[in-house]
N, C-alpha and C positions, 0 to 999 in steps of 0.2 A: 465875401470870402473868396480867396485865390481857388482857380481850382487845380488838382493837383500836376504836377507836370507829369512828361510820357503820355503815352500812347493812351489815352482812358480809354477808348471805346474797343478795343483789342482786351483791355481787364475786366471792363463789364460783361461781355460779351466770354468771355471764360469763366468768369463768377457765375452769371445767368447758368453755363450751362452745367454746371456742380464742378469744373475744376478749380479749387479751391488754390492751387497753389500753381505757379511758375513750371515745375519739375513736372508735378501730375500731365499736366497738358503736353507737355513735350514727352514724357513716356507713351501717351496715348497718339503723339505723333510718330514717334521712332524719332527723335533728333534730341539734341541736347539743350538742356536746361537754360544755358547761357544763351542758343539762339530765339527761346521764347524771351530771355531779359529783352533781346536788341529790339527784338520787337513793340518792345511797351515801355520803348524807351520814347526820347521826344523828335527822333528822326529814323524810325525804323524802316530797316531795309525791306525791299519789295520781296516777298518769299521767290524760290525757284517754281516755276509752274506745276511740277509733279507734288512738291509741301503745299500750295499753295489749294491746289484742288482737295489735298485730305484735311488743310485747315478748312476751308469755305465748308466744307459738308460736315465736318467735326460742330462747326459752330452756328451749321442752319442760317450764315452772314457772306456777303460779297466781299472782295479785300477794301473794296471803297467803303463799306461801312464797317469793318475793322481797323479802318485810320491807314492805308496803305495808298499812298499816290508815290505816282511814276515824279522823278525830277523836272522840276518847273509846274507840281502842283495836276498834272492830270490823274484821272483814276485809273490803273491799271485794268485791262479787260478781259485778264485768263480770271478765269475761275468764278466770274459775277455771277451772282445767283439771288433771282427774286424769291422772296416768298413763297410763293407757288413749286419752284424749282425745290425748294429746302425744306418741305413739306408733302411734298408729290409721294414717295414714297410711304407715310406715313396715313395717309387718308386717300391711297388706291387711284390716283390721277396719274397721267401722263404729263411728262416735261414738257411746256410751253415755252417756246422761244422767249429771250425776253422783251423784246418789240415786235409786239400783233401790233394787228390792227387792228383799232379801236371800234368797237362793234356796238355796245351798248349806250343806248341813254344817258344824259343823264337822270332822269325819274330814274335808272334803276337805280342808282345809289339809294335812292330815298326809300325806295321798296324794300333794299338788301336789310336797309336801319330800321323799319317797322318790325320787321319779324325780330330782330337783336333785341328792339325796345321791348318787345310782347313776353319775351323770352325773361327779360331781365324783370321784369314783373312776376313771372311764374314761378319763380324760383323760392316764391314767398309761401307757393301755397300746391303748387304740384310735386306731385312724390318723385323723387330726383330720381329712382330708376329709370323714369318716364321721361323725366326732361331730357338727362342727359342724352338720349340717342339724339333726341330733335336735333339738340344743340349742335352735335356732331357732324349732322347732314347738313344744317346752316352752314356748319364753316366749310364742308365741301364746295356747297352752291357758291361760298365768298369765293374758295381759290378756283372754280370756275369763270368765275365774273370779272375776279382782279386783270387777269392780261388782254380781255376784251376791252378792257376802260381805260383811259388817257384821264390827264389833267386833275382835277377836282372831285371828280367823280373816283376816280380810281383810289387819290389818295380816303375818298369819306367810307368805301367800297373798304379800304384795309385797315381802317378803324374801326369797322363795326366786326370786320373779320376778330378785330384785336380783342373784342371785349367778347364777341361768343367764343374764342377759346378760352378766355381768363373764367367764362363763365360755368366751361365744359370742368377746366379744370380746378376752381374752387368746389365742384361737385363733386369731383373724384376725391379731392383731401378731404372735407369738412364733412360728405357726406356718405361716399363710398368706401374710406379708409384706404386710399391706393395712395400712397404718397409718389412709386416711383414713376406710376402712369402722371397722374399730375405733374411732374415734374418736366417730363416728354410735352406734354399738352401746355404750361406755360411756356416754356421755350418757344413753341409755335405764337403765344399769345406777344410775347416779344419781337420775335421777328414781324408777324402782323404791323405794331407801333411803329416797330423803324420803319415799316413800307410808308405806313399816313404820317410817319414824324411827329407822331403826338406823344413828347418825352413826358407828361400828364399820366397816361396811361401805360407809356415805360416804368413808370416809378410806382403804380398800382400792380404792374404784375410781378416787378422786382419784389418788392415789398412780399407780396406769396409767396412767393419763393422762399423767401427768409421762413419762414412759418415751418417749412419740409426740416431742414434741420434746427431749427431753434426748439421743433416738440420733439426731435430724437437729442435733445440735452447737448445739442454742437451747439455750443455758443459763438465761438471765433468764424465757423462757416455761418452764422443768421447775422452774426454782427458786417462781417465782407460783404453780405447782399444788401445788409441796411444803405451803407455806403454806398455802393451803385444806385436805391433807388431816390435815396435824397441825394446825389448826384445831379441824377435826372430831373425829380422837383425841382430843383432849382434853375432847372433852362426853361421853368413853368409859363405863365403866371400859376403860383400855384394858393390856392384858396386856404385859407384859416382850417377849416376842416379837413383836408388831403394832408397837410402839415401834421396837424394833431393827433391824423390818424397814422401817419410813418411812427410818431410816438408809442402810440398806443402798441403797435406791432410788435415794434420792437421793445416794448415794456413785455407783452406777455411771452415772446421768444426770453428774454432775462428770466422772467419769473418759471417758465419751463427750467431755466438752469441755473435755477437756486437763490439768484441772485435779487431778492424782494428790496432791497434796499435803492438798488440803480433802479427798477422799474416802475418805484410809486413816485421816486423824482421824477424820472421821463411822464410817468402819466400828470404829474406838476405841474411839469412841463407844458403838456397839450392841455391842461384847464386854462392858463395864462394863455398861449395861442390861441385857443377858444373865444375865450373872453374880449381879447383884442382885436380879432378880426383881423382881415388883410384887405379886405375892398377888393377881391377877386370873387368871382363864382364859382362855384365846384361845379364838375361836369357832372350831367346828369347820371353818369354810369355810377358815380358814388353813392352807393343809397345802401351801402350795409354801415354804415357809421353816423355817429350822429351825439351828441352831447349824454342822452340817456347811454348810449353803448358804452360811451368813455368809462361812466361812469360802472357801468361792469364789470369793464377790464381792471378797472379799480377796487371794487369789492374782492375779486376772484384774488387780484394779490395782497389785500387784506389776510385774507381766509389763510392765504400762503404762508402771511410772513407771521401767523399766530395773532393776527389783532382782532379777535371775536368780534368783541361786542360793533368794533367800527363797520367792522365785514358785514355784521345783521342789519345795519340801522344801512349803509351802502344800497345793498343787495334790495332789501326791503321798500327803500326808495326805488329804485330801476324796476320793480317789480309792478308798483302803483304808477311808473308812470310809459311803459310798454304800452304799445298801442294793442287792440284784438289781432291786428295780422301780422303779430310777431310773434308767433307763438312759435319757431323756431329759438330765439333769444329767449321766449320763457322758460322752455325747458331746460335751459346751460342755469338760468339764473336761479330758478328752483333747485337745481343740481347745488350749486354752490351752497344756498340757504341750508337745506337737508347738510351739505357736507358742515354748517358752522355751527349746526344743533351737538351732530356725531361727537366735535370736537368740542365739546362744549358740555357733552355729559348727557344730552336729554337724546333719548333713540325714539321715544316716542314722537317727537316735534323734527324728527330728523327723516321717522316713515314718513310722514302727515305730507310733507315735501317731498321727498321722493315719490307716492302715489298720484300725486296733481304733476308731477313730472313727467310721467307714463300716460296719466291722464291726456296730456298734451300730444306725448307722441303717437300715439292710438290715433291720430286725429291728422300730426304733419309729423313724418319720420323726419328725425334728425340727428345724425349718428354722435356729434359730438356732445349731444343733451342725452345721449344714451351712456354713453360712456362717461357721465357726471355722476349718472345713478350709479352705475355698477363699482365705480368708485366709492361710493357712499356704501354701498352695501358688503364690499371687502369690508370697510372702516366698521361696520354694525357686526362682525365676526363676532367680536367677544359679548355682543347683544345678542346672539343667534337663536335662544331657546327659549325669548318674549315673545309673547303674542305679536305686538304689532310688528318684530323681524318677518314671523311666520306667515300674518298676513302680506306682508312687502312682498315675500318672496313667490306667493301664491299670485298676484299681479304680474309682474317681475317676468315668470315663469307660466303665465298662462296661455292660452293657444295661441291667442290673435297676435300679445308682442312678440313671441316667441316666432313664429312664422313670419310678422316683419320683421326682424333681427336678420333671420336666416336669409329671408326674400332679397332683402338688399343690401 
């Protein structure tokens, strides 16, 4: 597939940072609509140096990697900005020139990537109020490390940067409910990717992004980021799984907006990609997806589109085959089950669910397996003065979840 003409990484790089549209960005610049088109056209003019330095800090990107070269192909040099520069303010550093001297190891790369790996493991089973700070002081340590390092080191140093912010900020949507802090905290996880050039984990943190407004029912702004990140996949190699799961993504952004019919093709879609494989590896950072997950995101818009009995016999499957240290994913998938009882007539087999729901979170908070229940428990309204509503609610409402609710 062609890819498309203009300026792409000046539209990615505007999408990533939620301006959704041509106008948007130029009002947030002060200049006019027509001279963001020139720019995303397929020979865009070098900006003036005073537009130039409100776009690079607008977009957390240098103009060289906004697609801006001087005539005969060099990259202009007002306005470059590493990483570190385009972050500094946000995580309390001082602006480092952008050629130090290169000070560090390389063992420190490999050091910077244990703590990332340890991290990326804990997220399974430590209470995210707790993680998330570590995570945060990680990516500090990275954007202190990044300009001491040259070469190879430098570029493995802004990879591992790239996945503890992707990881700071999947904490904050999925777990904290911040959608607009995450949004700030992927951007940073983007910038990271362009430093290591791992368009791999460009297209993992586009792909979140799409999530922020595909669950606030923006379909046309989750569908522009979809685009961006299978963009990016495709300057892969990108593995059978990474693929299936842009689908999945963007199957549950559709089904957030109504639209259950386009999202159980796309999840079609990534069973066939599944099945057929691509003879790539998935990077190791992939490890929230997986064939049982598909098969979730499959149930959930079952459930969606009114198809019961498929939605129980789905869910019920993913549930048997959840490993012990998913018991984040248990509690969305129990959430769902309890919601296909609700909708199905039985409140009693809809508590039963919901209670091993809670069960679960009592154990590993996780706010979007919390908000499956409380869901389920509106839906049990017109059940509200049975027994087992009353026991729900007395769990539901007793000290311990209630205090983790509030806590985090």
């Amino acid at each position: 597939m062609a890819r498309p003409a203009g300026n792409t990484r000046l539209k990615a790089a505007r999408v990533a940072a939620g301006y959704h549209s041509q106008q948007a960005l130029a009002d947030a610049l002060g200049i006019g609509a027509r001279q963001v088109r020139r720019w995303e056209s397929e020979a865009p003019p070098v900006p003036q140096p005073e537009v130039a330095q409100r776009l690079t800090r607008l977009l957390a990107q240098d103009l060289a990697s906004l697609g801006f070269t001087r005539p005969g192909g060099a990259a202009p040099d007002h306005g470059r900005r590493t990483v570190l520069a385009a972050t500094a303010t946000a995580v309390g550093l001082a602006v480092v020139p952008t050629q130090a001297v290169a000070r560090q190891p390389a063992s420190a790369a490999e050091d910077y990537e244990a703590v990332t790996r340890s991290h990326r493991r804990l997220y399974w089973s430590v209470a995210p109020a707790t993680l998330h700070p570590a995570a945060l002081a990680h990516a500090t340590l990275g954007c202190e490390l990044l300009p001491e390092a040259a070469g190879q080191t430098r570029q493995r140093i802004a990879a591992a940067l790239a996945e503890t912010w992707l990881l700071a900020g999947r904490i904050e949507f999925f777990d904290l409910r911040d959608a607009d802090r995450a949004q700030q905290t992927l951007l940073r996880a983007l910038q990271a990717a362009g430093e290591a050039d791992d368009p791999l984990l460009g297209a993992a943190v586009l792909a979140h992004t799409a999530f922020i407004p595909g669950w606030a029912g923006e379909r046309d702004a989750a569908a522009e980021r979809m685009v961006a990140a299978r963009t990016y996949a495709r300057r892969g190699p990108a593995s059978a799984e990474l693929l299936a799961w842009l689908d999945a993504v963007e199957a549950e952004c559709e089904t957030r907006c109504g639209n259950t019919r386009t999202a159980l093709h796309l999840i079609g879609h990534a069973e066939t990609v599944l099945g057929s494989g691509s003879g790539h590896e998935s990077p190791p950072w992939l490890d929230w997806f997986s064939a049982v997950r598909l098969a979730a995101f499959k149930g959930n818009t079952q459930l969606k589109a009114g198809h019961l009995p498929q939605a129980r016999s789905t869910l019920l499957e993913v549930l048997d085959a959840l490993g012990p240290a998913e018991e984040k994913q248990s509690t969305v998938v129990l959430g769902d089950l309890a919601a296909v009882e609700v909708a199905a007539g039985d409140p009693g087999a809809a508590c039963g669910y919901a209670v091993r729901a809670l069960d679960q979170l009592e154990r590993t908070w996780y706010a979007t397996g919390m908000d499956r229940v409380r869901e389920v428990r509106r839906a049990l309204a017109p059940h509200q003065h049975e027994r087992c509503v009353r026991e729900l609610d007395d769990r539901l409402y007793g000290w311990s979840t209630t205090v983790s609710a509030l806590a985090r």
